[in-house]
N, C-alpha and C positions, 0 to 999 in steps of 0.2 A: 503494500500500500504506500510506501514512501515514494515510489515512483509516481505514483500518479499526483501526490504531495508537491512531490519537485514539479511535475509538469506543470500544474495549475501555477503554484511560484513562476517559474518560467513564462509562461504565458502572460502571467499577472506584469513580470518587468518590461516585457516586449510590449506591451499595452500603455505602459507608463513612458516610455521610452517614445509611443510612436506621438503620446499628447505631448509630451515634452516639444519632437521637432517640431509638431504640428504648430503648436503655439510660439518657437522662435520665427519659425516661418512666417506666420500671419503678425506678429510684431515689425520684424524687418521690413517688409510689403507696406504695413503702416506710416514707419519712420518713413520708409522711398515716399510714397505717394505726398505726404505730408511736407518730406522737403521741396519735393517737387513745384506744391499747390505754393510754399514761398518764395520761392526761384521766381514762380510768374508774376507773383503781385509785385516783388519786386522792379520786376523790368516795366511791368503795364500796372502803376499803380494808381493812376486814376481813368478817369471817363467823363468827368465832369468836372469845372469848377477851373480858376487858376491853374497854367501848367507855365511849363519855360516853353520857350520859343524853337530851343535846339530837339524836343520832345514832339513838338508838333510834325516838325520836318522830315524828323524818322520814319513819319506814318506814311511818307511819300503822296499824301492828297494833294489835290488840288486847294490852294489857301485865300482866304477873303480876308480884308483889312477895311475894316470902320475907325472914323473918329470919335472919340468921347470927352466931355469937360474931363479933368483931372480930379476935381472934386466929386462927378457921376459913381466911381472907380468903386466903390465901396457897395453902391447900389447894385451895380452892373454885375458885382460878383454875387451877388445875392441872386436876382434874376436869371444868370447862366444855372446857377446850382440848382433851380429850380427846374428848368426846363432842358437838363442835364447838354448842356453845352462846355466844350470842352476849350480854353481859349489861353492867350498869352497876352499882357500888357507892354506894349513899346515904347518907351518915353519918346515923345516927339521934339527934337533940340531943338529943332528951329517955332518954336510956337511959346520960346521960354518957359513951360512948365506948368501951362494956362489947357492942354489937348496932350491925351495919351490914344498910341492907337491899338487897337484890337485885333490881334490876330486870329483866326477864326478857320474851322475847315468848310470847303464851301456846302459841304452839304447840309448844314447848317444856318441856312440862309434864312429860311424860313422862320427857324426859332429866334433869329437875333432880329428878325424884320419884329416880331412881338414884339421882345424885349424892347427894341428901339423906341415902338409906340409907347408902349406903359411907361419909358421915361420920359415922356414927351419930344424925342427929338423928330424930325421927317423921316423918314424911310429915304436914305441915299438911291438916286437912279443909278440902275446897272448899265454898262457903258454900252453904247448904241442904243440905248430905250426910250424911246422918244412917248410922249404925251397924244401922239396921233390914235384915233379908232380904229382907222385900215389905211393901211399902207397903200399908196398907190400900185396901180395896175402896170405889171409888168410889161405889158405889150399894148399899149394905146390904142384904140380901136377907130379912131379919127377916118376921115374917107383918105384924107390924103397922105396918110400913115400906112393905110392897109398896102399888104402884099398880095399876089395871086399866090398859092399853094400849085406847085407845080403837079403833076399827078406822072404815074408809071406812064399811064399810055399816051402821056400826051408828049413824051419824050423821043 
């Protein structure tokens, strides 16, 4: 009977043995994932609100530039954070310190056209956008404008 004694012992350590790796296993897997998930907050740690300039640029987008009071600057970070916009402040030298400007990615246009309103300032026209209904007619239909259309078979 001591045999079958020892085997259940045996068995019983090989049992202990396989929770034991089990559980270093699924620790180790934790620590990785864990350092992992700081590795990226670190590199991408925001999404919104005040960032640097050289952060924006990394993201390789296309970038928009508004002007704003100096004194707005406090409001205006408040406003982004809300309508999660992600931006950089420029000090503008030539305006002595009265205009800072906004760096912005363009796809965000939208939300800073809000912003812009709720602090009162105009909505900047984007370049070529003129105030016009409809744009004139690309091919004037005047009598003495018109061409004939030449056709296949009249060639």
């Amino acid at each position: 009977m001591s045999t079958s004694g020892e085997a259940a012992d045996q068995m019983a350590r090989e049992a202990l043995q396989f929770s034991e790796v089990a559980i270093k296993l699924t620790a180790l897997g934790f620590k990785n994932s864990l350092a992992l998930a700081l590795a990226y907050a670190k590199e991408n740690p925001k999404v919104r609100g005040k960032t640097s300039l050289d952060r924006l640029l990394r993201e390789n987008k296309e970038l928009k530039v508004i002007p704003i009071k100096t004194e707005d600057v406090s409001q205006f970070k408040e406003y982004a954070k809300q309508y999660g916009v992600l931006f950089a402040v420029i000090k503008d030298k030539s305006a002595q310190g009265e205009k800072v400007d906004i760096m912005f990615k363009a796809e965000d246009v939208s939300k800073l056209n809000r912003i812009y309103e709720q602090m009162g300032y105009s909505i900047p026209k984007a370049q070529g956008q003129t105030d016009r209904k409809k744009a004139p007619a690309r091919n004037p239909q005047g009598p003495e404008l018109r061409v004939p259309e030449k056709r296949l078979y009249d060639l």
